[in-house]
KOLVO-138863 format. One line per 3 residues: number of its first residue (from 1); their letters; for each residue x, y, z of C-alpha. Coordinates in nm, 3 decimals, decimal comma. Example, Ala and Ser with C-alpha at 12.3 -4.5 7.8 and 13.67 -1.06 7.14 Angstrom:
# residues 2
1 = AS = 1,230:-0,450:0,780 ~ 1,367:-0,106:0,714 .
END
This chain:
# residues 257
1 = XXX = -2,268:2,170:-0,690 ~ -1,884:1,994:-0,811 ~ -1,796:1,735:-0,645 .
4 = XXX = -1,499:1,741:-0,460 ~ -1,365:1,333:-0,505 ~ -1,069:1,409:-0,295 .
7 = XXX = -1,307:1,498:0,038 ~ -1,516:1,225:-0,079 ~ -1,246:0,942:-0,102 .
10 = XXX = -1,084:1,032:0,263 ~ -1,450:1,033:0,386 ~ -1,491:0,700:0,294 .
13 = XXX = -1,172:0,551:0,419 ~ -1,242:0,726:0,753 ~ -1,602:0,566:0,792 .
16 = XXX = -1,458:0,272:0,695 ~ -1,223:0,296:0,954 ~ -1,462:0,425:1,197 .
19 = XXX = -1,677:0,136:1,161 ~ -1,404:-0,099:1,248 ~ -1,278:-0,195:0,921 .
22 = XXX = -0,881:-0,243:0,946 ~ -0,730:-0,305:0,562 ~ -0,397:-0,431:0,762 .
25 = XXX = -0,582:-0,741:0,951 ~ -0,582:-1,043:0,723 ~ -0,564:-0,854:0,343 .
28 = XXX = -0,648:-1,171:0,114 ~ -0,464:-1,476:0,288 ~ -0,599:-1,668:-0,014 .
31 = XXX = -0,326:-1,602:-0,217 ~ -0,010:-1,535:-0,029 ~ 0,233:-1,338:-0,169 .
34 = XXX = 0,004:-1,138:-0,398 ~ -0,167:-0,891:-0,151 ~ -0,167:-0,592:-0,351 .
37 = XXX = -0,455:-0,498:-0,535 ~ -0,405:-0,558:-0,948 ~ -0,555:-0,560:-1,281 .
40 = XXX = -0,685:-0,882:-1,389 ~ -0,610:-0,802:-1,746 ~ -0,283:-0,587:-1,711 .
43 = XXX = -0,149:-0,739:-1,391 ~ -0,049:-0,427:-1,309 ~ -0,097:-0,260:-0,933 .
46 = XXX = -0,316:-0,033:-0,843 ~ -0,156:0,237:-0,595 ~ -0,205:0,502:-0,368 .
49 = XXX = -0,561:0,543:-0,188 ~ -0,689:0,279:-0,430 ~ -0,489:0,010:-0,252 .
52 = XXX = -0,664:0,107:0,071 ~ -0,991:0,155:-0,087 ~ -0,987:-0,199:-0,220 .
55 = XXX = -0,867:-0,357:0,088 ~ -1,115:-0,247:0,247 ~ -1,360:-0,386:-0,011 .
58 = XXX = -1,185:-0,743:0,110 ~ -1,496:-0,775:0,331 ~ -1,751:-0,911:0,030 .
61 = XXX = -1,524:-1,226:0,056 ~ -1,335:-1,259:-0,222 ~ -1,041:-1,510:-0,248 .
64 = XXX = -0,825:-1,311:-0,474 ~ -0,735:-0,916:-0,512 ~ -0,778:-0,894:-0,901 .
67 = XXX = -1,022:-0,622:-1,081 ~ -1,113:-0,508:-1,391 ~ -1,395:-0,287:-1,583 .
70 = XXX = -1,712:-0,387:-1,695 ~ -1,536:-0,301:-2,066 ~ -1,254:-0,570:-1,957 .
73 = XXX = -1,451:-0,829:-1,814 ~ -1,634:-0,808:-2,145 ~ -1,329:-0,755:-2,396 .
76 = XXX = -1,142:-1,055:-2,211 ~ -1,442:-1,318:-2,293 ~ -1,620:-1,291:-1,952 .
79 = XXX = -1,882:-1,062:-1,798 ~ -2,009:-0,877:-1,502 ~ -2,266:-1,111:-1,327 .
82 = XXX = -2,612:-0,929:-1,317 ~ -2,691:-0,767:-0,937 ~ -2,317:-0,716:-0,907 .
85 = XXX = -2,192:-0,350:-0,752 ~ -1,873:-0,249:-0,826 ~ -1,620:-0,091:-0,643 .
88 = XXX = -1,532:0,291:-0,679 ~ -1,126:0,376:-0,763 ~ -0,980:0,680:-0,876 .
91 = XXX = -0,726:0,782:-1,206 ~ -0,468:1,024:-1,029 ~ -0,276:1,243:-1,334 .
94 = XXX = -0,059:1,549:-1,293 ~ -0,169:1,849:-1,597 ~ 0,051:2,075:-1,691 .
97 = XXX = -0,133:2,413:-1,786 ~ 0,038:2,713:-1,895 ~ -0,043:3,030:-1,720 .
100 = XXX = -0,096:3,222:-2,035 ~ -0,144:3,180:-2,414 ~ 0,233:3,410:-2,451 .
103 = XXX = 0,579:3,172:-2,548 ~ 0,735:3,254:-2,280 ~ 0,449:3,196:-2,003 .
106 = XXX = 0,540:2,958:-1,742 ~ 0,329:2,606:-1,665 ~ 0,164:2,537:-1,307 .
109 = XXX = 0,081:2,142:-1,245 ~ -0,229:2,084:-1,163 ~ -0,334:1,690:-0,989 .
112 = XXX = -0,683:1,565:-1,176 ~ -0,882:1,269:-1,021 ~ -1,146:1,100:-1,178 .
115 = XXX = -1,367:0,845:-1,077 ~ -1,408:0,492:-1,273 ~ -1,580:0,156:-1,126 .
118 = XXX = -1,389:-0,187:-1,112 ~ -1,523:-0,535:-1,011 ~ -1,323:-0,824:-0,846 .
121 = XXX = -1,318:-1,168:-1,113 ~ -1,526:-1,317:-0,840 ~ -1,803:-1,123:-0,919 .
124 = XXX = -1,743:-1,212:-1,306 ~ -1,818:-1,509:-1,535 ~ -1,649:-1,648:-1,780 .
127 = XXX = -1,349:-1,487:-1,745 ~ -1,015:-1,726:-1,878 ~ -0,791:-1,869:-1,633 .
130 = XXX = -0,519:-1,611:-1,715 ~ -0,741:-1,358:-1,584 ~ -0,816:-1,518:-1,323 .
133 = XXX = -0,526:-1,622:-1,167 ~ -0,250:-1,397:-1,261 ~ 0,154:-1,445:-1,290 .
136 = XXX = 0,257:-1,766:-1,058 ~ 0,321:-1,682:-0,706 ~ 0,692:-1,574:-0,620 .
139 = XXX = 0,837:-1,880:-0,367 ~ 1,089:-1,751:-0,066 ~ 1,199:-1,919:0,155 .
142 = XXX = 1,093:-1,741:0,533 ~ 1,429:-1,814:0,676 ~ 1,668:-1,667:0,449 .
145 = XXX = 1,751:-1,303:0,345 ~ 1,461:-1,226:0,047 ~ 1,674:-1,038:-0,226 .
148 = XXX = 1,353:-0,850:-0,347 ~ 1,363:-0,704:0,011 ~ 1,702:-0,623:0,025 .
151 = XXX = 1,703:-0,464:-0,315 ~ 1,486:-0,235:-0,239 ~ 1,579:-0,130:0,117 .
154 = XXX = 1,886:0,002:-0,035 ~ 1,775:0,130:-0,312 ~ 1,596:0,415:-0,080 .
157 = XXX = 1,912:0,503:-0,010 ~ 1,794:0,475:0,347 ~ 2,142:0,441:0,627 .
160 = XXX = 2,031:0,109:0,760 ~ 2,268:0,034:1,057 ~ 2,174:-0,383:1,140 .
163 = XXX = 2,339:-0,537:1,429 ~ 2,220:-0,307:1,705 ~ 1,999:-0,438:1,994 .
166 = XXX = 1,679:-0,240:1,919 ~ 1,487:-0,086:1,616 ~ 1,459:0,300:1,614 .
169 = XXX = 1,480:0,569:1,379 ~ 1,713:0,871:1,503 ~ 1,572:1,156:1,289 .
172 = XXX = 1,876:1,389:1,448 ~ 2,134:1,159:1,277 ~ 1,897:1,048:0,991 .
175 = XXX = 1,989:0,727:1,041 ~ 1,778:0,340:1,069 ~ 1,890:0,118:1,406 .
178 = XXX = 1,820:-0,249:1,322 ~ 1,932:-0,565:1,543 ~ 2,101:-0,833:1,353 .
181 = XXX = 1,919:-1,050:1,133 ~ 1,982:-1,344:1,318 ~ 1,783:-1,167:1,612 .
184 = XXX = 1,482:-1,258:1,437 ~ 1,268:-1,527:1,436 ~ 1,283:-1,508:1,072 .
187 = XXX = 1,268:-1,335:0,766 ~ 0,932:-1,243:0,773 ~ 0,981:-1,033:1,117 .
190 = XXX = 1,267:-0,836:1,052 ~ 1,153:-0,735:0,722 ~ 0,796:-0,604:0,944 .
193 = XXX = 0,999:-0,418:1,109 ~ 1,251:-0,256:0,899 ~ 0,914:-0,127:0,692 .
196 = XXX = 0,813:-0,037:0,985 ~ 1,132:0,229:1,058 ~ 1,182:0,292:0,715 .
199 = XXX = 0,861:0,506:0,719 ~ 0,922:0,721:0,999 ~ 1,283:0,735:0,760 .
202 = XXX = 1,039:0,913:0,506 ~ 0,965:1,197:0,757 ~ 1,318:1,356:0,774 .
205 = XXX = 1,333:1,728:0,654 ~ 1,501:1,638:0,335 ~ 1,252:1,423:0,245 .
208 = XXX = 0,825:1,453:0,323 ~ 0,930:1,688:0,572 ~ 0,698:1,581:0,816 .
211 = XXX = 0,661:1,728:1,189 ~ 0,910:1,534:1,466 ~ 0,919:1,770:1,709 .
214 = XXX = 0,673:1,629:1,912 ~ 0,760:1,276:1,839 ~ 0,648:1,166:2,195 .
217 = XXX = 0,344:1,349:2,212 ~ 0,055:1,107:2,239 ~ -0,129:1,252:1,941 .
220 = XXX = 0,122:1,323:1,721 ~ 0,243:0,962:1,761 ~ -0,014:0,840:1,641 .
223 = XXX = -0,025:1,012:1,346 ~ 0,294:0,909:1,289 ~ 0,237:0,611:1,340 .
226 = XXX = -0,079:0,519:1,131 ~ 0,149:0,611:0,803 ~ 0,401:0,306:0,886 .
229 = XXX = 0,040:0,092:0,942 ~ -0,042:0,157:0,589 ~ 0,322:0,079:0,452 .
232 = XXX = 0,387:-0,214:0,649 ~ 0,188:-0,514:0,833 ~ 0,381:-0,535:1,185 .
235 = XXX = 0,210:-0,200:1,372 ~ -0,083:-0,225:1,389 ~ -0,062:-0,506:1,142 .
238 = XXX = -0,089:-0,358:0,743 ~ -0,035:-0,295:0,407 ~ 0,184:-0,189:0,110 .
241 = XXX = 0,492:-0,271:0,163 ~ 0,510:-0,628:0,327 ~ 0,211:-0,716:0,031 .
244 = XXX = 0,421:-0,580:-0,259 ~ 0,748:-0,730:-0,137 ~ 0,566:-1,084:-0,083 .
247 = XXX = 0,669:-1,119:0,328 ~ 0,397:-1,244:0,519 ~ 0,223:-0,995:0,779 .
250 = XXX = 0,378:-1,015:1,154 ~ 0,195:-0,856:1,448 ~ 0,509:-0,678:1,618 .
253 = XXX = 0,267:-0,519:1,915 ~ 0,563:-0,423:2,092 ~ 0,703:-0,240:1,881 .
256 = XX = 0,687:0,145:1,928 ~ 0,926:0,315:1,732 .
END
């Protein structure tokens, strides 16, 4: 019987879930400012569901969120320590296959996944420093404006409206309501929060399209609001976008928008 590794990964994150694993509570505190999941040898991200997947790995204990094959641990010096079990990812590609053999046949897309095992460098020996450690740590400062932030807040595009007294997305007016900077205790909230909005921004018809209607419906809401938990850190406390930006994680439980 073919496996179907799409059903299999959002099993696993659901169980995970299920048995009270949350990837947004305390992802790798050990190194601030590099909470997204990398490559030890490329330094480069990982993304989509493997981000969650290996957050929710965090719970082995490791002080730092670096992987790499058994192949890389080997070709960079090091190796896998014997007993070790790695950690299942997944290689997400786009095919283009053409509907017939004919010139003038049109091309579908069609997504492949496969399935490849990576270890954390705490699980390795030997491994050089550079591995190890990575690119230094970016240093803000939490009470000041963070440019990286900024940058990329507008280059979404997104109509950010700061200096209002609440944060809310108005999905009739496409439009983000933000209070003044200064509102904040400090950088670190207000960039929580504008993640936060920014997500339900995503929704609007001209973008993911997602259902609004029944923004106030209990169910729905949540729904809604489980997809800003994964792209920020302020509700419930999470993820991708805080981590990649380097702001630290802010519990905003009153926050409902």
């Amino acid at each position: 019987m073919k496996r179907d590794l799409y059903a299999e990964v959002s099993q696993r994150i659901v169980s995970e879930l299920e048995r009270g694993a949350t990837p947004w509570v305390k992802p790798w505190s050990a190194t601030p400012g590099q909470n997204v999941p990398q490559n030890a040898v490329t330094n480069r991200p990982y993304s989509g569901c493997n981000v969650v997947l290996l957050w929710l790995a965090r719970s082995r204990g490791w002080a730092t969120p670096r992987f790499l094959t058994f192949k890389q641990a080997i070709e960079a010096g090091g190796n896998v320590r014997k007993g070790e079990h790695g950690t299942k990812v997944f290689f997400v590609k786009q095919l283009q296959i053409k509907e017939s053999t004919s010139e003038d046949s049109g091309t579908r897309l069609v997504p492949m996944l496969r399935e490849y095992t990576v270890f954390n460098v705490d699980q390795c020996d030997n491994l050089p420093d550079r591995t190890r450690a990575g690119k230094p740590m970016r240093v803000r400062n939490p009470d000041t404006r963070d440019k990286l932030a900024d940058d990329f807040l507008r280059a979404t595009g997104a109509n950010i409206r700061e200096g209002h007294g609440e944060a809310y997305y108005v999905a009739g007016h496409d439009y983000i309501s933000m209070p003044a900077f200064e509102a904040f205790k400090g950088a670190d909230h207000f960039y929580n929060v504008a993640f936060h909005e920014l997500t339900h921004w995503t929704g609007h018809r001209s973008r993911l399209d997602r259902d609004l209607k029944k923004r106030f419906d209990l169910r729905g809401y949540r729904q809604r609001n489980w997809l800003p938990s994964l792209a920020q850190r302020s509700y419930p406390p999470s993820s991708v976008l805080t981590a990649t930006c380097g702001t630290r994680a802010i519990s905003q439980v009153g926050l409902t928008c």
